[in-house]
Structure formats: structure tokens, C-alpha cells
C-alpha positions in Angstrom: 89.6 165.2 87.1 86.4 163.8 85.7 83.6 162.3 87.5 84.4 159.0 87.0 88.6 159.3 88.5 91.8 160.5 88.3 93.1 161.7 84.3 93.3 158.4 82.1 96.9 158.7 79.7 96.4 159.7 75.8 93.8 157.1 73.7 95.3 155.6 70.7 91.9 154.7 69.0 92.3 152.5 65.9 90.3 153.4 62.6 92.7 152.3 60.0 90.9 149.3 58.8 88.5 149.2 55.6 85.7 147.7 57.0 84.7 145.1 53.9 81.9 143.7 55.6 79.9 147.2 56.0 80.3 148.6 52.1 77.2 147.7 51.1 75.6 149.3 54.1 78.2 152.0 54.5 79.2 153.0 50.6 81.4 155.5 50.9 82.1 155.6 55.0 84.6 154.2 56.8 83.0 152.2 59.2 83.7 154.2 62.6 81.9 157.2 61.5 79.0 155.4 60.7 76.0 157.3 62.2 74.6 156.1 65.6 72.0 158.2 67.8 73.1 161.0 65.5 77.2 161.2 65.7 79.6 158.9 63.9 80.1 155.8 66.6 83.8 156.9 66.9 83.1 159.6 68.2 80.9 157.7 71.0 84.1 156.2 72.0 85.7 159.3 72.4 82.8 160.4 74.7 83.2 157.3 76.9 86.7 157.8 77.7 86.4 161.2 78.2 83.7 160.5 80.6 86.2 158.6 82.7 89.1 161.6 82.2 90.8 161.2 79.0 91.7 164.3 77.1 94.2 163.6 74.5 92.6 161.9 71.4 94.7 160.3 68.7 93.0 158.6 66.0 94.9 156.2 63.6 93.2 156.9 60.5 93.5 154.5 57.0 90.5 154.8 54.7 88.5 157.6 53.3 91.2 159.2 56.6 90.0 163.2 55.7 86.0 161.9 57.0 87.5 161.2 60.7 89.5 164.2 60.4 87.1 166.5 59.0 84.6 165.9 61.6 86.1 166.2 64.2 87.8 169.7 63.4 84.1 170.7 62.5 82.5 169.4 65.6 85.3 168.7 68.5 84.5 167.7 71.9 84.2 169.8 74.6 87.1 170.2 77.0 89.1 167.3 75.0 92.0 167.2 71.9 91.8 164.4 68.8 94.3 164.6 66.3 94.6 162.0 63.7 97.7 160.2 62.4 97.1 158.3 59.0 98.1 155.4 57.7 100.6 156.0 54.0 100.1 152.2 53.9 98.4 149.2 55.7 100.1 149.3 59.2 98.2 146.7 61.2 96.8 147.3 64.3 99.8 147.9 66.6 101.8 148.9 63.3 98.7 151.8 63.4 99.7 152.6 67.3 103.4 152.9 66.2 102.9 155.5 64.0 100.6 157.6 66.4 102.8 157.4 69.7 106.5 157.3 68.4 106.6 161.5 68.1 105.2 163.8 69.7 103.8 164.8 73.1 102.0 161.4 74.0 105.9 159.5 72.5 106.5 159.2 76.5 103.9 156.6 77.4 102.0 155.0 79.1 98.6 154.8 76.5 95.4 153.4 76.3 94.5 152.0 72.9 90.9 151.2 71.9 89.1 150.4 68.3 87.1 153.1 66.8 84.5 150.4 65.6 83.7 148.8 69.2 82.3 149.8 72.6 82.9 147.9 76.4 81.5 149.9 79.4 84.0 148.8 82.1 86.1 151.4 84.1 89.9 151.8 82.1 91.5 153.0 85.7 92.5 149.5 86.5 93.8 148.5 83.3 96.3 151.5 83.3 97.1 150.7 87.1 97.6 146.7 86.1 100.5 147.8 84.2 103.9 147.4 86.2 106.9 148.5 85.7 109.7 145.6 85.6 106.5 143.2 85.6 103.5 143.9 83.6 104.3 145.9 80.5 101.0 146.0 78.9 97.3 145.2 80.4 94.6 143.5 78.2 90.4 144.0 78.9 89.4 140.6 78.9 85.9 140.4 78.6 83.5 137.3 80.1 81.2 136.5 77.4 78.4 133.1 77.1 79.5 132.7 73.6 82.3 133.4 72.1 82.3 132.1 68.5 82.6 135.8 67.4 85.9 136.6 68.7 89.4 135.4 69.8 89.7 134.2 73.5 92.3 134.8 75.8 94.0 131.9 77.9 95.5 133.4 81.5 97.3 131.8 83.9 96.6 131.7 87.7 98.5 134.8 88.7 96.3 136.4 85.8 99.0 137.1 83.7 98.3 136.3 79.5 98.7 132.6 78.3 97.8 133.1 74.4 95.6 133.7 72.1 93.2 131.5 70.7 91.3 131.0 67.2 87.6 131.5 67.8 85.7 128.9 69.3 81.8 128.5 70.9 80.9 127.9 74.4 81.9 130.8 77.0 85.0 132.1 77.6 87.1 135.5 77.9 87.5 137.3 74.8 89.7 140.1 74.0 87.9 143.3 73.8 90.2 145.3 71.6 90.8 147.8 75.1 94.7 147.5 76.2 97.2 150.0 78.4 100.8 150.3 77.2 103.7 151.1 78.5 106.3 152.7 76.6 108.7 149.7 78.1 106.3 147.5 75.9 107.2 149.2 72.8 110.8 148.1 72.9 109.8 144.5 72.8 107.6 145.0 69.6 109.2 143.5 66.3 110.5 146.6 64.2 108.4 145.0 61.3 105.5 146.6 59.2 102.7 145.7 59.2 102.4 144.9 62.6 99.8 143.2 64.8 98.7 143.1 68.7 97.2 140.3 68.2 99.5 137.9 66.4 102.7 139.6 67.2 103.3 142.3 69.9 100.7 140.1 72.5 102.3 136.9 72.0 105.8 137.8 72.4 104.8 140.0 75.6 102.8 136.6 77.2 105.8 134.3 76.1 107.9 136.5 78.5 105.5 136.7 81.1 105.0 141.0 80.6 101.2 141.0 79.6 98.5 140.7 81.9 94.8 140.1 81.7 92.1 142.1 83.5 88.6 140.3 83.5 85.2 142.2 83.5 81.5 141.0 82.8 80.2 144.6 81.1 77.9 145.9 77.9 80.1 145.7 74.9 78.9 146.3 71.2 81.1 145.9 67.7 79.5 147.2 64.7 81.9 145.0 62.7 78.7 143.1 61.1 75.5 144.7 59.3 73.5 142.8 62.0 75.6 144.3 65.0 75.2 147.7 63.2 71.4 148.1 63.5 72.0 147.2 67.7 74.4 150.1 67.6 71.7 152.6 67.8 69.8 151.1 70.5 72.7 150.1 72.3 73.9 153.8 72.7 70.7 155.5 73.7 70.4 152.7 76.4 73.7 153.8 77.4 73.9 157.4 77.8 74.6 157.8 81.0 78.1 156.5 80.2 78.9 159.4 77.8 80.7 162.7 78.1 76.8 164.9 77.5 
């Protein structure tokens, strides 16, 4: 047990994308292992979830894959595993999860699944424990921003349970912070299509049958998804260190 709770399931943490917006700033790095207080940032977000009591790492892995992997086999984390699954093609996001989960030791579910380019300091515990079996299937982070013209917003309904998703838009809302817990119930509702998205496909179908709940937090988050949100990154993580695995 870790000294923030009880064991967390296996984290599915996404790095598959090409992160276009970062090449001039990042040529020849995929964007999650850019360096930050000096370690890639993904593996940052391997050190918060550890923190709270994850030990099984699996990283969805697209472009320049071999960097992710070969760092981590050269420096691993104590008293945790990452392996890496990568992509043969563009998978999308859940497409990405798919293909880490469906074999192996973490096939039985339940997961948490996180991006490899973004940080939110809020507690995972009760997202896993929001999930339900014969009610809530999957558990989204929404997170309570003053703007959110950066991101998609989530709609919920009274009991809390997800609504949709909406196209960006300013003023405050809740956004989605890339941070979900999955059941393995919730993969047999996912379209057997590739690519695949949470976001436009798995989510939706999930809220149209009332199976996908939100859980609201107001905490520190950070994406590095911009050149401007990059040069935070490093001052956001040595604010931050107590929320790390030393």
C-alpha cells in the first residue's frame, strides 16, 4: 500500500499521438518525453500514480515509440513495472487502450487510463470506486476550470452521471481531463472499429445508455500540448513535488 491508499488497478497511459504543435520545439521527440525538472514529463505521470499505489505501467506508444521504451528500460522506477504496447498504425485514443489491455495480465480489468502529455493532482481512489458494476461502467475526472476555451466540456446530469460532450467554448465549466477508470464491462460496449476514440465514440455511447459517470474536482492540472504550456511544465513540477513517487 502506498502512502496515499489502497493499490490503484494497472495505468493505461496514452503516448501514441505525434504531437504537431511541439516539432519545432521538440525536433526529434515525441512530446511526452520532453524534458521537465530533468526527466521526460511521462515519466512524471508515472511518479504521480505511483505515489497514490499504482504499480503496473502500460504505455501506448505511436511515434519515435523505441524513445519511451528505451528510457524507461534504462532508468525504471523504483518498486513499479512499465511496459509499452505500440501502435502498427494510428489507433486513436481508446483504439490505443484496446491494444494495451485486450492480452495479457492487466486483460481482466478494471484500469485507469491517463495521457502521457498532461498532469491533474486530484486523488484517482474515487474514480476507480465511482465505477459500478451493473450501473457505472466507466468514471470520467471532470475537472472545474474559469475558462475553458482550451478544452472540451462535459455536460452531467443531476445524479452526476455523463450528459455529452461539448466542442470547446469560453466562460467556466467542467472540462475533461484526459483521467478515466474502466471497467472491462465497458469494453464490450466499445464499437469493434479502428481507429477508435473516447471522446467521440466509446464516451458517447456509454452516456447515451446512462453507464459513464462524472467525478468533479477543482485541482492543479498542466498539458504541455502548446509551446506556451510547455515552458510552465517546468515550474509547475518543481512546485509540485511533493505529489511525486521521490
Amino acid at each position: 500500500m502506498s502512502e496515499m491508499g489502497p493499490p490503484l488497478p494497472p495505468v493505461v497511459i496514452l503516448a501514441g499521438g505525434f504531437g504537431t504543435r511541439l516539432r519545432d520545439v521538440l525536433p526529434g521527440v515525441p512530446k511526452p518525453m520532453a524534458p521537465v525538472a530533468g526527466r521526460p514529463f511521462i515519466e512524471w505521470v508515472v511518479r504521480f500514480f505511483a505515489r497514490h499505489g499504482a504499480a503496473e505501467f502500460i504505455i501506448s506508444t505511436g511515434y519515435l515509440a523505441e524513445q519511451i521504451e528505451r528510457h524507461f528500460e534504462a532508468e525504471p522506477v523504483p518498486a513499479v513495472r512499465v511496459r509499452c504496447r505500440a501502435e502498427t498504425s494510428p489507433l486513436g485514443t481508446a483504439g490505443g487502450f484496446l491494444n494495451c489491455v485486450e492480452e495479457g495480465p492487466a486483460a481482466a480489468g478494471p484500469w485507469l487510463v491517463a495521457n502521457g502529455d498532461s498532469l491533474v493532482f486530484a486523488d484517482p481512489h474515487p474514480l476507480v470506486a465511482a465505477i459500478r458494476p451493473g450501473a457505472a461502467l466507466a468514471a470520467l475526472l471532470g475537472l472545474e476550470v474559469e475558462d475553458a476555451s482550451r478544452y472540451g466540456t462535459l455536460d452531467c446530469d443531476p445524479a452526476g452521471r455523463l450528459a455529452a460532450f461539448r466542442e470547446k467554448r469560453p466562460g467556466r465549466g467542467i472540462v475533461n481531463s484526459g483521467v478515466y477508470a474502466l471497467s472491462a464491462e465497458a469494453l464490450k460496449e466499445a464499437p469493434g472499429r479502428r481507429p477508435l476514440s473516447f471522446e467521440t465514440d466509446v464516451f458517447p455511447l456509454l452516456a447515451k445508455r446512462g453507464k459513464a459517470v462524472v467525478e468533479r474536482t477543482i485541482a492543479a492540472f498542466l498539458d504541455i500540448g502548446t509551446p506556451a504550456s510547455l515552458l510552465e511544465a517546468e515550474r509547475f513540477i518543481l512546485q509540485h513535488q511533493s505529489e511525486f513517487l521521490p
